[in-house]
ZAVO-51479 format. One line per field, with one value per residue (C-alpha): residue in three letters; x, y, z. Coordinates in Angstrom, 1 decimal. Layout:
N
residuo	ALA, ... .
px	X, ... .
py	Y, ... .
pz	Z, ... .
//
This chain:
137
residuo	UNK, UNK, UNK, UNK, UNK, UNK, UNK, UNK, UNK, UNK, UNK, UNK, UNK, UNK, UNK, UNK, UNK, UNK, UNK, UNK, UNK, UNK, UNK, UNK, UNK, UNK, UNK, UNK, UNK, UNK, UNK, UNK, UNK, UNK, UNK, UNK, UNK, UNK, UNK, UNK, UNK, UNK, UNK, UNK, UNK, UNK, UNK, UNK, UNK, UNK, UNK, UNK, UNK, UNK, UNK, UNK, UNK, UNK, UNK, UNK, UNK, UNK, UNK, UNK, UNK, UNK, UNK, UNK, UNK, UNK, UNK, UNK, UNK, UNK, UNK, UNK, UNK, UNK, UNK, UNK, UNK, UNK, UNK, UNK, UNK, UNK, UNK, UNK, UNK, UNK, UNK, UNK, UNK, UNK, UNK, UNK, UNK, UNK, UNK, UNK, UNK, UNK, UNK, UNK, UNK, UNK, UNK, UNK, UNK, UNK, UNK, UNK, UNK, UNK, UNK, UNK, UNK, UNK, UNK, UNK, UNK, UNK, UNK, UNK, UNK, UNK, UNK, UNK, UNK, UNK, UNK, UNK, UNK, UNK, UNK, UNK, UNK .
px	0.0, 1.5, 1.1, -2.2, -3.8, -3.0, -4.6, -7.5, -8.2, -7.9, -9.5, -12.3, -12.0, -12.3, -15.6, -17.4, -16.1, -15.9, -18.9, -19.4, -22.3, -23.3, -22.7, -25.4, -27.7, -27.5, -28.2, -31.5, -32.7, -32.2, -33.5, -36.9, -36.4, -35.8, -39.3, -41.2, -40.3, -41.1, -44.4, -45.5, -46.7, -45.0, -46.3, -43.0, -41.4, -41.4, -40.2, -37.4, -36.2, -34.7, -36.0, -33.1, -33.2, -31.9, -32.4, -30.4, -32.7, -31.7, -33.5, -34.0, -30.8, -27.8, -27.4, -31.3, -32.8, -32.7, -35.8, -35.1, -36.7, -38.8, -41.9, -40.7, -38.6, -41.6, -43.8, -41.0, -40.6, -44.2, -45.1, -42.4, -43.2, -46.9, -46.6, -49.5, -48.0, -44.2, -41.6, -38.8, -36.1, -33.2, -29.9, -27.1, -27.4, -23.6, -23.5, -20.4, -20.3, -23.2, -23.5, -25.3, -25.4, -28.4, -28.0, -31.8, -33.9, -36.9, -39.9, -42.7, -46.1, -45.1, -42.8, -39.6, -37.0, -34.2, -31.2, -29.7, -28.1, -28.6, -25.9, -27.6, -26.3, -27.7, -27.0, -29.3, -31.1, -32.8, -32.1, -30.1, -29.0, -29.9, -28.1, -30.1, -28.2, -29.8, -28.6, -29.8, -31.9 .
py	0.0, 3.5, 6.9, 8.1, 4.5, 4.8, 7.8, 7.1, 4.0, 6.1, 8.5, 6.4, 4.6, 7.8, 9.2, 5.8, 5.1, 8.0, 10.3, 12.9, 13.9, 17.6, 15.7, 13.2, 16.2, 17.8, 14.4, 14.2, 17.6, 17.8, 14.2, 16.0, 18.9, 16.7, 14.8, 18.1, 17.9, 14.1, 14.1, 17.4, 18.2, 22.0, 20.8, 20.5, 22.8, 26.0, 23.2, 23.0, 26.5, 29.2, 32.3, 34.0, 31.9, 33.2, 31.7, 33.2, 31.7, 30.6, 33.7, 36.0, 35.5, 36.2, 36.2, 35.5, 37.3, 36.8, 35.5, 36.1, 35.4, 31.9, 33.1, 34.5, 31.2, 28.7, 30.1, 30.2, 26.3, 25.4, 27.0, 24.9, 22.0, 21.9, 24.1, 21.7, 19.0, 19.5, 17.2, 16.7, 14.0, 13.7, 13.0, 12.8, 14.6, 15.5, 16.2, 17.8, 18.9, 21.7, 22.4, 19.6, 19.8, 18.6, 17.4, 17.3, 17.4, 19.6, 18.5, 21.0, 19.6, 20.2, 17.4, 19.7, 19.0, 21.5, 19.9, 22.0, 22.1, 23.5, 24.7, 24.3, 24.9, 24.0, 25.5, 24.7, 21.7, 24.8, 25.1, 29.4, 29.3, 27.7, 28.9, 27.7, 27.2, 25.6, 24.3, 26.8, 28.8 .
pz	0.0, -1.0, 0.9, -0.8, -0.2, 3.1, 3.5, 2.2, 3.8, 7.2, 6.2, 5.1, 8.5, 10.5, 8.7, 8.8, 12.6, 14.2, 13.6, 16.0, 17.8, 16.5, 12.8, 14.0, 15.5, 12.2, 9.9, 11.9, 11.5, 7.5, 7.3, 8.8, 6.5, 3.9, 5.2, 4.2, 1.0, -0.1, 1.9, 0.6, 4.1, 5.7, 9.7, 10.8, 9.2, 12.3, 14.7, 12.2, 11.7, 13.8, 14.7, 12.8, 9.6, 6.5, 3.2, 0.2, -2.8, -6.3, -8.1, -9.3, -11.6, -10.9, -7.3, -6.0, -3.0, 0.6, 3.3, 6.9, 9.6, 10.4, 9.0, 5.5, 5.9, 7.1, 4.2, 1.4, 1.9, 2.7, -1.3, -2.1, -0.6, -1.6, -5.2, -7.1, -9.6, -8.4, -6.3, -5.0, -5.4, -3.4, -4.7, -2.3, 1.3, 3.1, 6.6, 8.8, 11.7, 11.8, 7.8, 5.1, 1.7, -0.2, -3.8, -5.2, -8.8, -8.8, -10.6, -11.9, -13.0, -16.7, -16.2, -17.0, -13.8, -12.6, -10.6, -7.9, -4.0, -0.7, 1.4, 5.3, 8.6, 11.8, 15.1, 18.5, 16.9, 13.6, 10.7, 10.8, 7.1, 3.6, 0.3, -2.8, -6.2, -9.4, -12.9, -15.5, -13.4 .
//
């Protein structure tokens, strides 16, 4: 085994036995916030989100606007999550320490999809941040 394999195969070892605790906190809350989304259904969504949320969305193009606050944050993702004819898939879902990204397709009711990510953090068991970036949007 050389240098880089070595390396690897610890590193490897050290994310798969070692995960640490505000990692796991985090992978439970965007697995709920994730929830939302693939049962259409906002309920949990204030439980979810802090009082100081800030969202920086994907439009308008170039650089998008910004929510803040968990009510211009709640009701952002609840037209989201329920917008008639439309759903989510999820890709891939990352999760360090207090930040995930989530890797998703969006799907309108026209059947035309838009790929894109979301860069979260989590702090006090909420969701504070989201960043929103899309593939030809």
């Amino acid at each position: 085994m050389n240098i880089h394999e070595s390396i690897a195969a610890t590193v490897e070892q050290i994310i798969e036995i070692y995960p640490d605790e505000r990692s796991k906190e985090t992978a439970e809350i965007i697995r709920r916030f994730n929830d939302v989304f693939l049962r259409r259904d906002p309920n949990e969504l204030k439980d979810l989100i802090a009082e100081n949320c800030i969202i920086e969305k994907i439009a308008p193009a170039p650089d998008g606007d910004r929510c803040v606050g968990r009510d211009a944050c709640v009701a952002l993702w609840a037209g989201i999550a329920t917008e008639a004819g439309a759903h989510f898939d999820l890709e891939e879902v990352f999760v360090a320490g207090d930040r995930a990204t989530i890797r998703w397709r969006y799907w309108r009711d026209d059947g035309q999809s838009v790929r894109g990510v979301n860069l979260m953090r989590v702090n006090g068991g909420r969701i504070v941040g989201a960043m929103g970036y899309a593939k030809g949007v």
